[in-house]
C-alpha positions in Angstrom: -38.9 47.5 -64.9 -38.5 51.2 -64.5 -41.8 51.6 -62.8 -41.6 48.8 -60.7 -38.0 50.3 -59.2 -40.1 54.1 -59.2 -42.6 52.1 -56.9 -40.2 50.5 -55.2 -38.5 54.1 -54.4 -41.8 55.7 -53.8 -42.8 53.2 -51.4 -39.8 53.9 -48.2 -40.0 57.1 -49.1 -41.7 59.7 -46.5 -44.6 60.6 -46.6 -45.1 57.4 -48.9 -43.3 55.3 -46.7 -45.4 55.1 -44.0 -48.4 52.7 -45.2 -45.3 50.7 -45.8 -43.4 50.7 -42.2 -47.6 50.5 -41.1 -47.8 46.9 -42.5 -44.6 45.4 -41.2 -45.2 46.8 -38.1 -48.7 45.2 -37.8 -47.8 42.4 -39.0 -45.0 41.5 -36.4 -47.5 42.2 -34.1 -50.3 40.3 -35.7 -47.4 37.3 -35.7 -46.5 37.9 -31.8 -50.0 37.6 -30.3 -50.5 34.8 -32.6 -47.9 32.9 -31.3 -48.4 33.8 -28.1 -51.7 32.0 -27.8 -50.6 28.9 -29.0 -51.7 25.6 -26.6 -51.5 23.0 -29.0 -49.9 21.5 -31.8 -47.6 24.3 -32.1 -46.8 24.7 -28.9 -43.0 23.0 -29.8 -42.8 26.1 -32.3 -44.4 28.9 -30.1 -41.1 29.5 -27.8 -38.5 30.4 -30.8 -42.0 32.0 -33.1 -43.0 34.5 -29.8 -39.0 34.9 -29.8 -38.7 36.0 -33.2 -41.5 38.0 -33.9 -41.2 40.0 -30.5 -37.8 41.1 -31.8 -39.3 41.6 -35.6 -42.2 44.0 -34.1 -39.6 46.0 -31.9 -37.0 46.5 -34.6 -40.3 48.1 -37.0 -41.3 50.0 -34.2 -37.3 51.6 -33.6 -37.5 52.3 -37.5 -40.9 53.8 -37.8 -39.8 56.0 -34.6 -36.8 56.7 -36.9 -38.2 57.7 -39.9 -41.0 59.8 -38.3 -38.0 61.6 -36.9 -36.4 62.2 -39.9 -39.6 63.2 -41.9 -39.9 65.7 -38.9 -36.3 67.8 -40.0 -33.9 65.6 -37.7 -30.8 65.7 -40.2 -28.6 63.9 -37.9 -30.5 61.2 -38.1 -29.9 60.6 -41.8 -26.7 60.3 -41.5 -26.7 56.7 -39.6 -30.6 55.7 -40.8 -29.4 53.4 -43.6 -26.6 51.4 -41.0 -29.3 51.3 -38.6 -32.0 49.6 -40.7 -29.0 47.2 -42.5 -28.5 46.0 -38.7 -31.9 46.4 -37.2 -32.4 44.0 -40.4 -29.9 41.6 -39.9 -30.9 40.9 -36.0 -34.6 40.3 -37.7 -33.4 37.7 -40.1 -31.3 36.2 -37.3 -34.1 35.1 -35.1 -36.8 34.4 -38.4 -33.8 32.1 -39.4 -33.7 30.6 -36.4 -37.2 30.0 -35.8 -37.7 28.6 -38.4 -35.2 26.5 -39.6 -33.6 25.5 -36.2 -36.9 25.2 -34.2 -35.6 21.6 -32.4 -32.1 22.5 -32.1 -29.8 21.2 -28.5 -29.8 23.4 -25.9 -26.0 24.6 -26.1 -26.9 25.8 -29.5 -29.7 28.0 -28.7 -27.2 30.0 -27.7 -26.4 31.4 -31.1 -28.9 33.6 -31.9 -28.1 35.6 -28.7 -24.5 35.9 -29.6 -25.3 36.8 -33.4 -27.5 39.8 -32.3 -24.8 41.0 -29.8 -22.4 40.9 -32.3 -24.4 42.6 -35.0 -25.3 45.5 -32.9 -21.6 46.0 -31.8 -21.0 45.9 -35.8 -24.0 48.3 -36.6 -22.4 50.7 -33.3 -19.0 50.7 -34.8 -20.2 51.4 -38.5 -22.4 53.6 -37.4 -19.9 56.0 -35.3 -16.9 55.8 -37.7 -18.4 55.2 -41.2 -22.0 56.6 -41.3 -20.8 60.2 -41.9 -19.4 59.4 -45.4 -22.5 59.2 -46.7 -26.0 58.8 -46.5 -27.2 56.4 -49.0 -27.4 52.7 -49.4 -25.2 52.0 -52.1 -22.8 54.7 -51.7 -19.9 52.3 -49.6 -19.0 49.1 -49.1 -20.3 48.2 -45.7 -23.9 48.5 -47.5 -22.8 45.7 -49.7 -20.8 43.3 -45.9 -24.3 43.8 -44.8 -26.5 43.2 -47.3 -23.8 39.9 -48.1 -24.0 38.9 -44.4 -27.8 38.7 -44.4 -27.8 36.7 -47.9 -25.9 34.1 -46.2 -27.7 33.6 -43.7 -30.6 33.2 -45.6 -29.2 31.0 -47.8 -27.9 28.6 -44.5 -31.4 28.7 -43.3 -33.0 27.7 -46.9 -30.4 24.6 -47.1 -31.5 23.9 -43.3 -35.1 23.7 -43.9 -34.8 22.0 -47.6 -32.5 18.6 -45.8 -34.3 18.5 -42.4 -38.3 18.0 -41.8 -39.8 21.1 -40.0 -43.8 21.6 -39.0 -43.4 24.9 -41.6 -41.6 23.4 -44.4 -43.0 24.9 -47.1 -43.8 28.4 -45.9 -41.0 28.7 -44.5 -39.4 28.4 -47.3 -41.4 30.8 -49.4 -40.3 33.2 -46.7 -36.7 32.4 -46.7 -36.7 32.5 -50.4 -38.6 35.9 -51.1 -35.8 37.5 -48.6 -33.1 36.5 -50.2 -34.7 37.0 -53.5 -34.5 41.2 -52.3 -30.7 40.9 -51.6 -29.5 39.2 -54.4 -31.7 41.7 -56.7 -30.4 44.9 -54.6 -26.1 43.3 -54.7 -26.9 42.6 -58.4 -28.1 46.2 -59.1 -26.9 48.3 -55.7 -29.1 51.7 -56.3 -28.3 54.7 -54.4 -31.0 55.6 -52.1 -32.6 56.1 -49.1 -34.2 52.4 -48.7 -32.9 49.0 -50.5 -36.3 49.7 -52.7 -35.9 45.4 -53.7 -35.2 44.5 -50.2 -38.4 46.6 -49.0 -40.2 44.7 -51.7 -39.3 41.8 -49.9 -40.3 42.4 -46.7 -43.8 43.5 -47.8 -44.4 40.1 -49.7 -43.1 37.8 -46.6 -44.0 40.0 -43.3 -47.9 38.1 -44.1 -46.7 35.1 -44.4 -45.4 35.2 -41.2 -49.0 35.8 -39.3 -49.9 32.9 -41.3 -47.0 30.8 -39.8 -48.2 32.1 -36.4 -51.6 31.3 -36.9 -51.3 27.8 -37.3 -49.9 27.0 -34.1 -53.6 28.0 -32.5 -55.7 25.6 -30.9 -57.7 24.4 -33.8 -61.1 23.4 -32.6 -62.7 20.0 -31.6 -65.5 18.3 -32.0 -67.9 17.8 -29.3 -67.4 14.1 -28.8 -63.7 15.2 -28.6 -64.1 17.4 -26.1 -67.4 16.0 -24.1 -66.7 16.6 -20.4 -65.5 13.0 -18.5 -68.1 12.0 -16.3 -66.9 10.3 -13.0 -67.8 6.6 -13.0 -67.7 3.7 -10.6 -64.2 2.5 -13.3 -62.9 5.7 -12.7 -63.4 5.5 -8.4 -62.2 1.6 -8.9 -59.0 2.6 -10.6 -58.4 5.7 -7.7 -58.7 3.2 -5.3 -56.7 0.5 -6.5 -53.3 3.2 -6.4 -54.4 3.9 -2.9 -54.8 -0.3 -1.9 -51.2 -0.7 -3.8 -47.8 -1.2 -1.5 -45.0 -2.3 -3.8 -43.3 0.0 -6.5 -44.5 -1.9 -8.8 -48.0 -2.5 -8.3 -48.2 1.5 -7.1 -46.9 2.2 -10.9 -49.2 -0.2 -12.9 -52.6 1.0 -10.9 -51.2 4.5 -11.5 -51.3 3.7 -15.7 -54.3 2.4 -15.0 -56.3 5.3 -13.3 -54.4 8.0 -15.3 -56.0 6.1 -18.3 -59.2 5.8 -17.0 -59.1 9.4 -15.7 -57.8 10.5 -19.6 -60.0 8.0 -21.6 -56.8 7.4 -22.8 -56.4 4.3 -25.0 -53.0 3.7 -24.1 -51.0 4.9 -21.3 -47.5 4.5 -20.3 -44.5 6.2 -18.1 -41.6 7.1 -19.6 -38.0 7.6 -17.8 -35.0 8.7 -19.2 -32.0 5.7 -18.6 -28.7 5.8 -17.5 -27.8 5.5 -21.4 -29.8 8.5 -22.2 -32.4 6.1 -24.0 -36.2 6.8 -23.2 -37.9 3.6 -21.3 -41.8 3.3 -21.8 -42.8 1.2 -18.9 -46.4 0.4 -16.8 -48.0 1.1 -20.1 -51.5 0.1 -19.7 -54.4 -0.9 -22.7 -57.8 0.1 -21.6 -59.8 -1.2 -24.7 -58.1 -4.7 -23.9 -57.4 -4.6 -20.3 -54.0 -5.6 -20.9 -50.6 -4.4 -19.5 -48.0 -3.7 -22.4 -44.0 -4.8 -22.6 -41.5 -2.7 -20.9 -39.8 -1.3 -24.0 -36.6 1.4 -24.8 -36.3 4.2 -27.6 -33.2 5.9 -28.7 -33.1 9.6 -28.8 -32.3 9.4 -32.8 -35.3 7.6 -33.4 -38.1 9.6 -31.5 -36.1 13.1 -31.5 -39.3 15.5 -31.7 -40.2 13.4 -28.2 -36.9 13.2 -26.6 -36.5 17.0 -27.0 -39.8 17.7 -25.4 -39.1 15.2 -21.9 -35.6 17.5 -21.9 -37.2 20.4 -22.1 -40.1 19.6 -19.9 -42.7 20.7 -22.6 -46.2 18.9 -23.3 -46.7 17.7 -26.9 -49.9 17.2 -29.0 -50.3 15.6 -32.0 -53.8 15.2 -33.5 -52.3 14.5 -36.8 -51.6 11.4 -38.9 -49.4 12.9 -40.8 -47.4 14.3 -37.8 -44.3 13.0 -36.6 -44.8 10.1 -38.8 -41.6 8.3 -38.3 -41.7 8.5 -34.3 -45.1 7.5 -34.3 -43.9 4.2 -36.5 -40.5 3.8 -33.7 -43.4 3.6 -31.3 -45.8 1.4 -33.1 -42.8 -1.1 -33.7 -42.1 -1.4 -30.1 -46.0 -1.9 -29.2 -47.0 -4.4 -32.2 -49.7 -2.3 -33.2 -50.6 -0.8 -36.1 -52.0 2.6 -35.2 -51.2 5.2 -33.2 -54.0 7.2 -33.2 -53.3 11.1 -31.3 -50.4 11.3 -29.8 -49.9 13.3 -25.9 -46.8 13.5 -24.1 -46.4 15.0 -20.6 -43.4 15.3 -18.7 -43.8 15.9 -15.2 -41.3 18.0 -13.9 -39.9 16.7 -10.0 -37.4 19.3 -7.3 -35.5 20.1 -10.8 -35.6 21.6 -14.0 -35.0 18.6 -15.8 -38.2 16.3 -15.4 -37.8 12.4 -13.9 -41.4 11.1 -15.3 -43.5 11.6 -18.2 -46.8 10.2 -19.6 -47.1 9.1 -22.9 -50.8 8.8 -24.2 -51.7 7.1 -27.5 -55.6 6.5 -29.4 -54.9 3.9 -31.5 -58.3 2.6 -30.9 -60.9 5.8 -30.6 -58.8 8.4 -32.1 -59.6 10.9 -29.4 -58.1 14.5 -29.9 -56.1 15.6 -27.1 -57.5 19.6 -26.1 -56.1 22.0 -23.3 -58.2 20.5 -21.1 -56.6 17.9 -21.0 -53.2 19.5 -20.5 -55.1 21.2 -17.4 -56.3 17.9 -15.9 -53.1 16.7 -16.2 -51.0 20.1 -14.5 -53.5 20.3 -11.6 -52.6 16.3 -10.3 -49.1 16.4 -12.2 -47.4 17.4 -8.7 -48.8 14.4 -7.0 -47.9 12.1 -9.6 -44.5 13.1 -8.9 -44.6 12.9 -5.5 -46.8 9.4 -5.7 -44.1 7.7 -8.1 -41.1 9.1 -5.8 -42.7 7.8 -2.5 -42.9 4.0 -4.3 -39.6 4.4 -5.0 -39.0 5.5 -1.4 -40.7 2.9 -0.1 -39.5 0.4 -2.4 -36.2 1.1 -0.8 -37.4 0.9 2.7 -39.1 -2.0 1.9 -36.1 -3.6 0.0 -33.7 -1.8 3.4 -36.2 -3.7 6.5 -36.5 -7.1 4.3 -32.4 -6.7 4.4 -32.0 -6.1 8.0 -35.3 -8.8 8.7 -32.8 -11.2 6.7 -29.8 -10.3 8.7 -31.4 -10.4 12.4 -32.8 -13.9 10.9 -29.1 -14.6 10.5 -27.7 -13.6 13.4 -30.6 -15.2 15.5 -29.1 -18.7 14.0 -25.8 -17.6 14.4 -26.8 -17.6 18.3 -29.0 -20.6 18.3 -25.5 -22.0 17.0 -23.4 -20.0 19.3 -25.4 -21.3 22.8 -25.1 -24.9 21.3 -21.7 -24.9 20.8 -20.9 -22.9 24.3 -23.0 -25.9 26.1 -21.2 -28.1 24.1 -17.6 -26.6 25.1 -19.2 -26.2 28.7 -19.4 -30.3 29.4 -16.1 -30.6 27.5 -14.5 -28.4 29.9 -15.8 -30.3 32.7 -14.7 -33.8 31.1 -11.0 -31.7 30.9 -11.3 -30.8 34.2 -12.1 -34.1 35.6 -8.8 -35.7 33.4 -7.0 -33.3 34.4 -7.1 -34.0 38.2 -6.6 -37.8 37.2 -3.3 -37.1 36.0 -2.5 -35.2 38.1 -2.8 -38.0 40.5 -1.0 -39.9 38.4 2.1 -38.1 38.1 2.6 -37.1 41.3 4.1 -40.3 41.9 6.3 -40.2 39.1 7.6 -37.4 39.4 10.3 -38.5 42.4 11.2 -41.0 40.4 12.3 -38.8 37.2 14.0 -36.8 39.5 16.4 -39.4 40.6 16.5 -40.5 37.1 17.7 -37.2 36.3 20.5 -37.4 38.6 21.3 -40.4 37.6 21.8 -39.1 33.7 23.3 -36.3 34.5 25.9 -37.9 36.1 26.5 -40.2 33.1 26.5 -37.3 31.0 29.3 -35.5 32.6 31.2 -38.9 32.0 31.0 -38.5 28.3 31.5 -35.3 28.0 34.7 -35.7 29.4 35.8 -38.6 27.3 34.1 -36.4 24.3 36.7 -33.7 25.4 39.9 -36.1 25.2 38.5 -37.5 21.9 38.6 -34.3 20.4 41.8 -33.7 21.7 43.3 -36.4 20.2 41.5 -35.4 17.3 42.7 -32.2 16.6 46.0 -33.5 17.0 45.9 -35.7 14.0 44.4 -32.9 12.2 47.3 -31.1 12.2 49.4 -34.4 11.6 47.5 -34.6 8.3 48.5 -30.8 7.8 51.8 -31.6 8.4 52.2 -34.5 5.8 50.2 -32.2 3.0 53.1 -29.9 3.8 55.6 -31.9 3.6 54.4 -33.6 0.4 53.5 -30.1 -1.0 57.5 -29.4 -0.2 58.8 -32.5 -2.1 56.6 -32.0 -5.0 58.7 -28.9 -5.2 62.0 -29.8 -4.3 61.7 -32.5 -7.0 60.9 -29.8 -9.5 64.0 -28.2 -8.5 66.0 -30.7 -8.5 64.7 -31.5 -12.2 65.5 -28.4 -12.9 68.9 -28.1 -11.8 69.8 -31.1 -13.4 68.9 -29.8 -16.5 71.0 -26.6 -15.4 73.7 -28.9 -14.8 73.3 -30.4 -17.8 73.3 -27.1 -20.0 76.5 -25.6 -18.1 78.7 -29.0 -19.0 77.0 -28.6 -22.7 78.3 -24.9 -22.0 82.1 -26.0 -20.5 82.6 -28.4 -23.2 82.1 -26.1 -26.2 78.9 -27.5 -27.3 76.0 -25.5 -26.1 75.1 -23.0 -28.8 74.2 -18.7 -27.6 71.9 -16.5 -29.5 74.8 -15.2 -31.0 76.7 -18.2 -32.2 76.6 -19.0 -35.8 76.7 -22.6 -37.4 79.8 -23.6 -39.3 79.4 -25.4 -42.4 81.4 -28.6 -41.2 79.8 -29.2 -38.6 77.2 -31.1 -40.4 79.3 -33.1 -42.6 80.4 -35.6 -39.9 76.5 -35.5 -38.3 75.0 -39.0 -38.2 71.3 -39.4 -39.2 68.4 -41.4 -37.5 65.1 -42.6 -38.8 62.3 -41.4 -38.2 61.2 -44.6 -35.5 64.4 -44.0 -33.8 63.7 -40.5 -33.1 60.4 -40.9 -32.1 61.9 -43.6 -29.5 64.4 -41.6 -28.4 62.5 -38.5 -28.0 59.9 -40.4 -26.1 62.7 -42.0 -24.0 64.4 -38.6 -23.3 61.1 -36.9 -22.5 60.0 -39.9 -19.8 63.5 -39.2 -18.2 63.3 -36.2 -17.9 59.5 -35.9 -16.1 59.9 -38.6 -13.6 60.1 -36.4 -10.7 57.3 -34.5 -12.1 54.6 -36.1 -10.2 52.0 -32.8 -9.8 52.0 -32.4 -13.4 50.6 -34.7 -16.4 52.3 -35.3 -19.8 50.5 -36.0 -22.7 53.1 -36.8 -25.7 51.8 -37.1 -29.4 54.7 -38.4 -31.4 54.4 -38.3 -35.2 58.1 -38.4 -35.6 58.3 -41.8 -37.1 56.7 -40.3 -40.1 60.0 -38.2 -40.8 62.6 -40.4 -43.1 65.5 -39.4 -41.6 66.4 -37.2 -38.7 70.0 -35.7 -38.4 71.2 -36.3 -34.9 72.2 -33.0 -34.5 68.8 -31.9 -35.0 67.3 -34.5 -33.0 70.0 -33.0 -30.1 68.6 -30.1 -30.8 64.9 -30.7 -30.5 65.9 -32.7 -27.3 67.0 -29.5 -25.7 63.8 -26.9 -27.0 61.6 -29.3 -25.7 63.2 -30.1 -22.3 62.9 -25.9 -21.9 59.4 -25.5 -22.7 58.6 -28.2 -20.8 60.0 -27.0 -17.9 58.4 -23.5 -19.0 55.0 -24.8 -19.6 55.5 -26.4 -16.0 56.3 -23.6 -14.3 53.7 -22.1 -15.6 50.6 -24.6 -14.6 49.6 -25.0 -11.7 50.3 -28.5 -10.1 47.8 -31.4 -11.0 47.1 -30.1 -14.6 48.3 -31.5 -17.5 51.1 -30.3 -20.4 50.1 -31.2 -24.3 53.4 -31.9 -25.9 53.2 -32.7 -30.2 56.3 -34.0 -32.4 55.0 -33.5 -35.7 56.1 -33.0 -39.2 56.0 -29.3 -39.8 53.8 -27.6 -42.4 55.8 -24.1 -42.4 56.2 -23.3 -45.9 59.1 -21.4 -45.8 61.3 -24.7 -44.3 59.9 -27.6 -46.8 61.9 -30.2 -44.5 61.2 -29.5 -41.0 59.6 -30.6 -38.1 57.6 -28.9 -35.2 57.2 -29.3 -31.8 53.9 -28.0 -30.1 54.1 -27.4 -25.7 50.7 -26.1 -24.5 50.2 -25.3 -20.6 47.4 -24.3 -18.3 48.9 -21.6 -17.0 45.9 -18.6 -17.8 47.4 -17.5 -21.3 49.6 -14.5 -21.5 48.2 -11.0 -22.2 48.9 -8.5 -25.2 51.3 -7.1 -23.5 53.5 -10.3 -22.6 53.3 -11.6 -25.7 54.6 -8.6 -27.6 57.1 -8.6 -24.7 58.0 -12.0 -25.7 58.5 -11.6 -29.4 60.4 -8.5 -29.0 62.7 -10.6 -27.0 62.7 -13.0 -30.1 63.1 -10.7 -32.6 66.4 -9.1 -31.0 64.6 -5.7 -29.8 64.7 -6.8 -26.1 67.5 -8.2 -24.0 65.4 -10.1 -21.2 61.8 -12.4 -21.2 59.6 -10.7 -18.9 59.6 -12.9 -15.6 56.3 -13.2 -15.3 56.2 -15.7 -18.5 57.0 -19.2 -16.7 60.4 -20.1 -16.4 62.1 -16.9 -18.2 66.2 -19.0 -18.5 64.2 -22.1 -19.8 62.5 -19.9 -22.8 65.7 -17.7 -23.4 67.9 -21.2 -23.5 65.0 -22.7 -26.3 65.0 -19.2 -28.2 68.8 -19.3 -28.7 68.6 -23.2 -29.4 65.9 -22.5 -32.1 67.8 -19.4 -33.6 71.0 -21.1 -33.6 69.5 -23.9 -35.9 67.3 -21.6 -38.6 64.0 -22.6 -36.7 60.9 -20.3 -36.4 58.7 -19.1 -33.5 54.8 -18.8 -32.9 53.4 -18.4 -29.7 49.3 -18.3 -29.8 47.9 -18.0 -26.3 44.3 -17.7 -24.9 43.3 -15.0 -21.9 42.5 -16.7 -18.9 42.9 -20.5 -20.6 46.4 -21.4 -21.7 49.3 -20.8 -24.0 51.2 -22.8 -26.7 54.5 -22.6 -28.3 55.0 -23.3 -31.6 58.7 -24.4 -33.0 59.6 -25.3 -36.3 63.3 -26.6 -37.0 64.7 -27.8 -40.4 65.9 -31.3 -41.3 68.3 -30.0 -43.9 71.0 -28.4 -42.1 72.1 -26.0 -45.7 68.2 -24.6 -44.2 69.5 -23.9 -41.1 72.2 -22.2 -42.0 70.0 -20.1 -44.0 66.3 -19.7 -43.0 67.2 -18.7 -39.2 63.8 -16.8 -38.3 61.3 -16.0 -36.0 57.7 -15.1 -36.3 54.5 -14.6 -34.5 
């Protein structure tokens, strides 16, 4: 081990050192004029190889220049040689990386070499002005170690790259891949100080050859002379010129351009390929020359056929004389043809005004096998122009074609339309003339008639000023019943009231003599004992009778206003006939309450029931609901306060305010109870209990809500 590392030291050290910057500088060379050359197969590798080794064979040069330098006496230079070779390094790897494990990559992403390398040598600038001048030696620091890291990684993202995807240099470039990062993991396992990494050194001495080899295979390997026999013109050949020239639609132009492009190539197979509106590639025209056949239009996505996709972006011919070769695209395409051989495969975009090409010609030997050689690439460039310009003038002409047959149609259509149009103006012409001639007739006709409407028209005119007249006195007389009939409607609407008053004041007149005679009871008054001992009872038939009886007297000059009586009185056993007086008096006030609040033609509920009031066991109830909108919050706490003793006057906008004050003295006096329940906008209804037993009366005197 120790004489492998004294090697190792020996070797990048001056005057040692220089067999060794010697071979990597030869062999980037070696590997850029190799790939350089390539025509063929490798042609879809040459761009990124020429790339990579250009910048591998300048960056050797820039260190041999170095190190001559510093063998010459140049101390400076030592002080920023190791950063400069860690980054010279890394900018190396970037685009050997690149090339070879990203060889097909999309055009926005060949973007990233350029920006690696940019930022690497603004790294290797900064390193190199602020940190270089603590010391000399790889090893020494840790920015020896960020860069050596930096350029594992990579190589390690390039390994996995070319280990999951299939690439033309699979298995060399792995080896080379591999052998580099083999040196960096040996050198961060074991950092020695020195002037060189001695393992990474090592490293680049065992992969810089494989390189050349890499190049070397993307040369134009040589043919055999049936392959590349020179294509004598033939009558086939002239038929097949001559047919394109005899063509006039797009379509026919396309298929007898297949056909002499195949004749011309000795192509087996020959089709045109455009790129659709879905980004799909669409083989079309494709011609068979063994069988004389035309082939099915058919479509390949971009995932299945990506080796050919990327070439028709990129505008790049592709050759592939191998079976082994883009095996899988070769089966896409021999499932969309129903063959079972492909054969050699050639692909030539022709490039139009743009970069991006329209066209391209896809040329398969299933049959002969034929290799396809640079001169066949030549052919093709020298005639690739008019292609273009041929496939672009049938589409042209298609259009103009497509454009005259169009307005042909149209001026067809509009020569009808006028056939049609001088028809119907003769037509209209004789119609006229028949109208003209009808015309005069009645003319003729009316002439004479026209002295008689006009003394007809006198003659109505004077009748009609005879009725209008009359109409004017009948409307006259009219409007003056009109206001009889408002008239009567008054007056009735008058009576209806007067009646009401007069109802009411004689139940005035009937209080006050209640009042003068000692019998009418106030809020204030109390009930003596006796007076129930000499009080006479009634059954409960009688009072129903009589309460009915009182009730119909008392409403007969009511006539706006309906009463609707439920009478359960004759329920009751026995009714004391001072509480029967009594009742007869609450329910003449509501009554005349509950009229005064509805309005005239609706009806009044009136119920003489058997009270259920728990707190009077014997009683009985009476129940007066109007139509008179209900009363709001505020009248009805209005009203109870009044009941309660709290307020000395009913609110006047409740009804008939004396009738209600006259009933809630009436009800207090005999030990009754209140309820009111009333209904916003709909109606109100009092409730009143009074009790049978007059010892209840005397004491149960309440009033509640």
């Amino acid at each position: 081990m120790n004489i492998l590392q004294d090697f190792a030291l020996a070797l990048v050290d001056f005057p040692t050192a220089l067999p060794y910057y010697l071979v990597l500088l030869a062999a980037g060379g070696l590997a850029f004029l190799a790939a350089n050359r390539a025509t063929n197969a490798g042609e879809q590798l040459a761009l990124p190889l020429r790339t990579a080794f250009l910048v591998v064979f300048c960056s050797q040069l820039v260190l041999l220049t170095l190190s001559l330098l510093l063998f010459q006496g140049y101390a400076d230079i030592n002080e920023f040689f190791p950063l400069a070779f860690q980054t010279l390094t890394f900018i190396t790897l970037v685009w050997i990386v690149w090339a070879l494990a990203f060889p097909q990559a999309k055009r926005w992403l060949r973007h990233i070499p350029i920006i690696l390398t940019l930022v690497a040598f603004l790294a290797g600038s900064v390193t190199v002005t602020f940190i270089s001048n603590q010391s000399a030696a790889f090893g020494s620091n840790w920015v020896h170690q960020v860069w050596s890291g930096a350029s594992l990684g990579l190589l390690i993202v390039g390994i996995i790259s070319i280990l999951s995807r299939k690439h033309f240099f699979k298995l060399e470039g792995f080896l080379v891949l591999l052998i580099a990062a083999l040196g960096y993991l040996v050198y961060l396992s074991n950092p020695v100080s020195a002037a060189l990494p001695s393992a990474v050194a090592l490293s680049q001495l065992l992969y810089y050859p494989l390189l050349v080899s890499i190049a070397w295979q993307t040369q134009p390997k040589p043919a055999t002379v049936h392959q590349h026999s020179p294509m004598p013109a033939s009558p086939e050949m002239a038929e097949a010129f001559l047919e394109l020239n005899l063509q006039t639609e797009q379509e026919q132009i396309r298929n007898a351009l297949t056909h002499s492009l195949s004749v011309f190539l000795m192509s087996d197979m020959l089709g045109l390929v455009e790129r659709t509106s879905e980004g799909n590639l669409r083989v079309s025209n494709t011609y068979d020359l063994i069988r004389e056949a035309w082939l099915p239009v058919f479509e390949l996505k971009p995932e299945q056929v990506p080796q050919l996709s990327a070439h028709f972006e990129d505008a790049l011919p592709l050759s592939i004389n191998k079976v082994e070769e883009l095996a899988e695209e070769k089966a896409a395409l021999l499932q969309a043809l129903g063959y079972n051989a492909s054969g050699c495969l050639f692909l030539y975009p022709l490039k139009g005004e743009g970069e991006i090409p329209k066209y391209a010609l896809l040329c398969l030997t299933p049959y002969t096998n034929r290799a396809w050689t640079p001169e066949d690439q030549s052919r093709l460039s020298v005639i690739a122009e008019k292609i273009v310009r041929v496939l672009d003038n049938s589409a042209a002409t298609e259009a103009q074609a497509r454009a005259v047959e169009e307005l042909r149609i149209n001026l067809n259509q509009m020569q009808r339309q006028n056939a049609h149009l001088g028809e119907d103006l003769e037509r209209h012409q004789k119609l006229l003339a028949e109208l003209r001639q009808e015309y005069l007739q009645v003319k003729n006709r009316y002439s004479k008639e026209t002295q008689l409407w006009a003394e007809r028209q006198k003659f109505l005119e004077g009748k009609l000023a005879n009725l209008e007249e009359t109409l004017q006195k009948q409307a006259a007389a009219f409007a003056e019943v009109e206001s009889l009939r408002r008239q009567k409607a008054e007056l009735e609407a008058e009576l209806t009231k007067n009646n009401e008053k007069l109802a009411n004041l004689k139940h005035a007149l009937a209080s006050a003599q209640e009042v003068l005679s000692g019998e009418r009871l106030t809020p204030t008054d109390k009930v003596e004992p006796e007076a129930s001992e000499g009080s006479e009872m009634l059954s409960g038939s009688q009072a129903a009778a009589a309460a009915e009886s009182a009730l119909k007297e008392y409403t007969n000059n009511l006539n706006s206003h309906t009463i609707q009586l439920e009478n359960r009185l004759q329920e009751l056993p026995l009714v004391p006939r001072r509480v029967f007086a009594t009742l007869q008096k609450v329910l003449q006030s509501l009554v005349s309450n509950a009229v005064a609040a509805s309005p005239q033609g609706s009806s009044i509920s009136v119920e003489l029931l058997p009270s259920d009031d728990l707190t009077l066991p014997e009683s009985l109830e009476i129940r007066v609901t109007d139509q008179g909108g209900g009363l709001s919050e505020a009248e009805q706490r209005a009203f109870l306060s009044f009941v309660t003793g709290a307020e000395n006057d009913i609110p006047k906008s409740i009804g008939n305010a004396g009738a209600l004050q006259q009933a809630v003295a009436l009800v207090q006096a005999a030990g009754g109870h209140w309820w009111i329940h009333a209904e916003p906008g709909c109606s109100s209804t009092y409730r009143v209990s009074l009790p049978l037993d007059e010892h209840d009366a005397l004491s149960s005197g309440s009033v509640e809500d």
